[in-house]
C-alpha positions in Angstrom: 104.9 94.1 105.4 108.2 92.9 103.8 111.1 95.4 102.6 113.7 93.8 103.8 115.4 92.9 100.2 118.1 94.4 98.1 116.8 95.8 95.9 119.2 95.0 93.4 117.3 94.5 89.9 115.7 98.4 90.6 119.3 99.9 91.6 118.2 101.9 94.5 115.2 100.7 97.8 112.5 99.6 96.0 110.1 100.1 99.2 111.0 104.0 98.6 110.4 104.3 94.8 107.7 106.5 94.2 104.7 105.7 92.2 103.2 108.7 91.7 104.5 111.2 94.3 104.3 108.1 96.9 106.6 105.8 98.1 105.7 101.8 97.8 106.2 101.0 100.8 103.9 103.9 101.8 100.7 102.9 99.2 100.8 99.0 100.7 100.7 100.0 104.5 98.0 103.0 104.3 96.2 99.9 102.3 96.2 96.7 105.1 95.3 100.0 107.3 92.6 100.7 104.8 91.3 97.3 105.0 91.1 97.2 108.7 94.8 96.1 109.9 95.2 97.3 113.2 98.8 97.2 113.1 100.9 97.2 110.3 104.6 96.9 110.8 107.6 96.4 108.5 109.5 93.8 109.2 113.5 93.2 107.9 116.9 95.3 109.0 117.5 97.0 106.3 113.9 98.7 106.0 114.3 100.9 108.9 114.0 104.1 106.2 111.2 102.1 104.7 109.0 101.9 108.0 109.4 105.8 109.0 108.1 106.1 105.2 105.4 104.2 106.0 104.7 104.9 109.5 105.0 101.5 110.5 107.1 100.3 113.6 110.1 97.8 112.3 111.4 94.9 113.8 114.1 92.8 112.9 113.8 89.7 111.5 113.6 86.9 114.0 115.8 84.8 111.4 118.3 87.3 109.6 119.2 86.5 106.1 116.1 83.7 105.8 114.9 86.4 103.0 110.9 86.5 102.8 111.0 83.5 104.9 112.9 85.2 108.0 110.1 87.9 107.4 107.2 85.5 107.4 108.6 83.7 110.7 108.6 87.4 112.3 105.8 88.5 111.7 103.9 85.2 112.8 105.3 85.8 116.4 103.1 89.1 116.1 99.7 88.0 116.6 97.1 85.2 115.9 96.1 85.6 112.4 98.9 88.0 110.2 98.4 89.4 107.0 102.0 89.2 104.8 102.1 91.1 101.7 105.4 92.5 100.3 106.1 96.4 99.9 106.5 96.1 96.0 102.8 95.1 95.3 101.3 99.1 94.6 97.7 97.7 93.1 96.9 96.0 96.0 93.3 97.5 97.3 92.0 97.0 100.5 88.8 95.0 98.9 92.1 92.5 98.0 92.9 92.5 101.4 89.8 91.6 102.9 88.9 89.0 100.3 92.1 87.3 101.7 90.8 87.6 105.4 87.2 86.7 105.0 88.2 83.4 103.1 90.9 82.2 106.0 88.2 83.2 108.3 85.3 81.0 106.2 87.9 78.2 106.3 88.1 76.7 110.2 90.3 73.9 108.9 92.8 76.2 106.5 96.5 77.4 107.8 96.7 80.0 105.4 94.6 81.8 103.1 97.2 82.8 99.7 96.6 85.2 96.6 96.3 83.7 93.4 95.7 85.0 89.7 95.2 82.2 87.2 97.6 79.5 87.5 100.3 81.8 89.5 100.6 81.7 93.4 101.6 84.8 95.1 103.0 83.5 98.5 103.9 87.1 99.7 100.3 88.0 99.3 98.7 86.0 102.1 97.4 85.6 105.8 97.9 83.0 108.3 96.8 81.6 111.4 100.0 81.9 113.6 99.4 78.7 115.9 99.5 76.4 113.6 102.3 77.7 110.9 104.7 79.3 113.2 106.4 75.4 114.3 106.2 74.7 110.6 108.1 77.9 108.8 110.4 77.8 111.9 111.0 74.1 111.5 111.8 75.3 107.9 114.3 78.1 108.7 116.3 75.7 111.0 116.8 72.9 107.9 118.3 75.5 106.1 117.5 77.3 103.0 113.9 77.2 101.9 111.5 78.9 99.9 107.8 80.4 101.1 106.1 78.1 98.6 108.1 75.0 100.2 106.5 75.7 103.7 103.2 76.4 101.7 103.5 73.0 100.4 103.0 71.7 104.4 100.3 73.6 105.1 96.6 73.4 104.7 95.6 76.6 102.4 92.8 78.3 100.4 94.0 79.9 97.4 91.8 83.4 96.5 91.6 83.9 93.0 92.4 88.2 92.8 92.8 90.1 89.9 96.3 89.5 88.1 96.9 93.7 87.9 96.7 94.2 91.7 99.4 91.7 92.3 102.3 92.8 89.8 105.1 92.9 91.7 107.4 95.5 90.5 111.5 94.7 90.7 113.0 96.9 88.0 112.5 99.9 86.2 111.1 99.0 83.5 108.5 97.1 85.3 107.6 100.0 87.5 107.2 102.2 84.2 104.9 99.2 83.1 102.7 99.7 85.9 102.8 103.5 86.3 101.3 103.4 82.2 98.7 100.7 82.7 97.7 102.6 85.7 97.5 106.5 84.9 95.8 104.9 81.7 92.9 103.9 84.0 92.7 107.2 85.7 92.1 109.2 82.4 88.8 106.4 80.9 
């Protein structure tokens, strides 16, 4: 999982906002374990709070200051298929999860298997076969800076069409007020 970012747009660790009486970064890991991760881990330097939240181990990113990239590249030295999804991503359900999984898995010839809702690509929602990506994303980090969706563009993937409300990703207050509405809305039907 990634929490290694600023946070600057929500003012304080985003991975630690609650929503609800939970923490973020707490609601995406107790979903990959949910959905049958067997090891969830945090990855970035500045997230060591985040993963004791979470009660995830964190490592350091392999390439510091790389951004999501330098987290992607980490956890791909981790094990032979990864699941990379970002702390701020609270609708996520493990069914997501699994969808993700089960189509990389249906897919011999696919690198990666990446979330999509409509026309958007959600990079930071995705799972990937380590041997064959790992070369590529660090071939990326050592050309300098570049972008998930630029090493996407190299790689063989399968986009899975999820629903849009399960991927907000929430920077700012105002979008975490957003999705705390929408979703205490759906409690009370």
């Amino acid at each position: 999982m990634l929490a290694g970012g600023r946070s600057t747009r929500m003012g304080s660790d985003k991975a630690l906002v609650p929503v609800g009486d939970v923490p973020m970064v707490r609601i995406v890991a107790d979903v990959l374990r949910a959905a049958g991760i067997e090891r969830v881990y945090v990855a970035g330097s500045m997230s060591r709070r985040a993963g004791l939240v979470a009660g995830c181990e964190v490592i350091d990113d392999i390439a510091e200051g790389r951004g999501p990239l330098g987290g992607v590249a980490t956890a791909l030295a981790l094990a032979d298929t990864v699941m990379v999804c970002t702390c701020d991503v609270p609708g996520i359900d493990a069914h997501d999860v699994q969808t993700l999984l089960a189509a990389l898995r249906s897919q011999p010839a696919a690198d990666v298997a990446v979330a999509r809702s409509g026309v958007q690509i959600h990079p930071l929602v995705s799972v990937w076969r380590s041997g064959p990506t790992r070369p590529i994303v660090l071939d990326a980090i050592a050309e300098g800076p570049a972008s998930v969706m630029s090493v996407l563009d190299r790689l063989a993937s399968v986009e899975v069409e999820l629903p849009a409300t399960h991927l907000v990703n929430i920077n700012t207050p105002g979008e975490l007020a957003e999705f705390v509405q929408q979703h205490s809305g759906r409690a009370e039907r």
